[in-house]
N, C-alpha and C positions, 0 to 999 in steps of 0.2 A: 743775149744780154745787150742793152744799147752801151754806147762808148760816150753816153752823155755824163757818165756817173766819174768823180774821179778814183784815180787808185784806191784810196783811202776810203771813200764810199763803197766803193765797187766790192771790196775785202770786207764790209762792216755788210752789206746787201749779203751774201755768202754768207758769212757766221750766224746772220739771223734770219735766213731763208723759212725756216718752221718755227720763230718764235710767234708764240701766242698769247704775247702780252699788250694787248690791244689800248691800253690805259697804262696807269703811272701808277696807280693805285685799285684794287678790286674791292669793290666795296659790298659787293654782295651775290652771294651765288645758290643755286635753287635747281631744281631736277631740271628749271625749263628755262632761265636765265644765270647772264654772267652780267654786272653792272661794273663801270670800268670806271673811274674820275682821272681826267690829267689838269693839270694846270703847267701852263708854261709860262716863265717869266718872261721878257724881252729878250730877244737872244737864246733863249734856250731850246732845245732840240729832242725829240722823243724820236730812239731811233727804229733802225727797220723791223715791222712788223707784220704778219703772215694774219690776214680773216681769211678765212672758208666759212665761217656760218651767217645767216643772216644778221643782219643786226640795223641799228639806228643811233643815229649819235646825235645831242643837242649841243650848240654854244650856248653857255651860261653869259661869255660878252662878245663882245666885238673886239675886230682884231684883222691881223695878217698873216699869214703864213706861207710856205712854202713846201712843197711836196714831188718827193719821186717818186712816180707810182709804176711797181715792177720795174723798174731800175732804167724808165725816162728820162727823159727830160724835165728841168723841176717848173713845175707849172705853179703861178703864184695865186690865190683865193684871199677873200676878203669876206669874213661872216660877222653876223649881227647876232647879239643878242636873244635867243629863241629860234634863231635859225635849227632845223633839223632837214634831216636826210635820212634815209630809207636805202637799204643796199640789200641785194638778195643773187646770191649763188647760186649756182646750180651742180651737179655733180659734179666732181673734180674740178670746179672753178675756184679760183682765189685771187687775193691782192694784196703784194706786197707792199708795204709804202713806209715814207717817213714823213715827219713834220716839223718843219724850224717856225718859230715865229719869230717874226722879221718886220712885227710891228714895236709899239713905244710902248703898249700897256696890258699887263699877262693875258692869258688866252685861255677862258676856261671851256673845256668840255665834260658831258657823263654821255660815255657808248653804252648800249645796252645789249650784247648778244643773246641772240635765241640756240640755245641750245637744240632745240628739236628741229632743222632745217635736213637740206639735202647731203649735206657732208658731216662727217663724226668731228666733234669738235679737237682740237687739239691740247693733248694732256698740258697743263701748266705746270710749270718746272717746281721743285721742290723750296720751299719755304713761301710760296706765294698763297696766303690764303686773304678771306674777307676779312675787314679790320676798317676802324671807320679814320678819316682822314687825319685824326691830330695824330693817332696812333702811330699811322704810317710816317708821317714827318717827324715823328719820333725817331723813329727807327734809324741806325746808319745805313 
C-alpha cells in the first residue's frame, strides 16, 4: 500500500477494499449489464471503490477531479463533456479508486459494467437495487 494515502484515507481504502458500488446510484441492471449514474457537486467525494469487470463510463459535463487509484498518489484529470473511456480486466485484475471533484461546477458521470467479462462480478450489498434518479434522491 503507498504511504501517499492519509490515515483517514488509508482506513476508508481498507473498509471499502471489495465495495462494488461503482456509481451513486444503479439505474439499471440486466443478465449482461449494471448502469451506474453519479453526480458530484463541487467539493464532493464518491469514496473508495473496487471494478473487476469490464466496463465504460461517459461524462455527461466537464469538470475536475481528483483520484487515488489503488491507494496512490492522487493524480488530478480534467474531462469534457462526452468524454468516455473503455477499461477492461483480466483475471484477478482490479482497481480500486476514489473521486473528489475539485472543480466549480457538478461533475456528471453513467459507468456501464459488463457483466459477462473475465472476473465474477461483485455481489452488491443489500438494499442496493435499480430505481431511477429522482427516486434515489429521495431516498435518505
Amino acid at each position: 500500500m503507498s504511504v501517499s494515502l492519509s490515515a483517514e484515507l488509508q482506513a476508508e481504502f481498507e473498509r471499502n477494499a471489495q465495495n462494488p458500488c461503482v456509481g451513486k446510484i444503479l439505474l439499471s441492471q440486466s443478465d449482461r449489464a449494471r448502469v451506474w449514474y453519479m453526480r458530484l457537486e463541487p467539493g464532493e467525494r464518491i469514496g473508495f471503490h473496487r471494478h473487476v469487470l469490464d466496463y465504460f463510463w461517459t461524462a455527461l459535463s466537464p469538470g475536475r477531479a481528483v483520484s487515488h487509484i489503488n491507494g496512490g498518489a492522487p493524480k488530478e484529470a480534467t474531462y469534457y463533456a462526452g468524454q468516455t473511456s473503455h477499461m477492461r480486466f483480466g483475471p484477478g485484475e482490479f482497481m480500486v479508486h476514489d473521486l473528489h471533484n475539485v472543480g466549480d461546477t457538478p461533475l456528471v458521470f453513467v459507468t456501464v459494467e459488463h457483466l459477462e467479462s473475465a472476473n465474477p462480478p461483485l455481489p452488491l450489498p443489500a438494499g442496493i437495487s435499480p430505481c431511477g434518479i429522482e427516486v434515489a434522491q429521495e431516498q435518505p
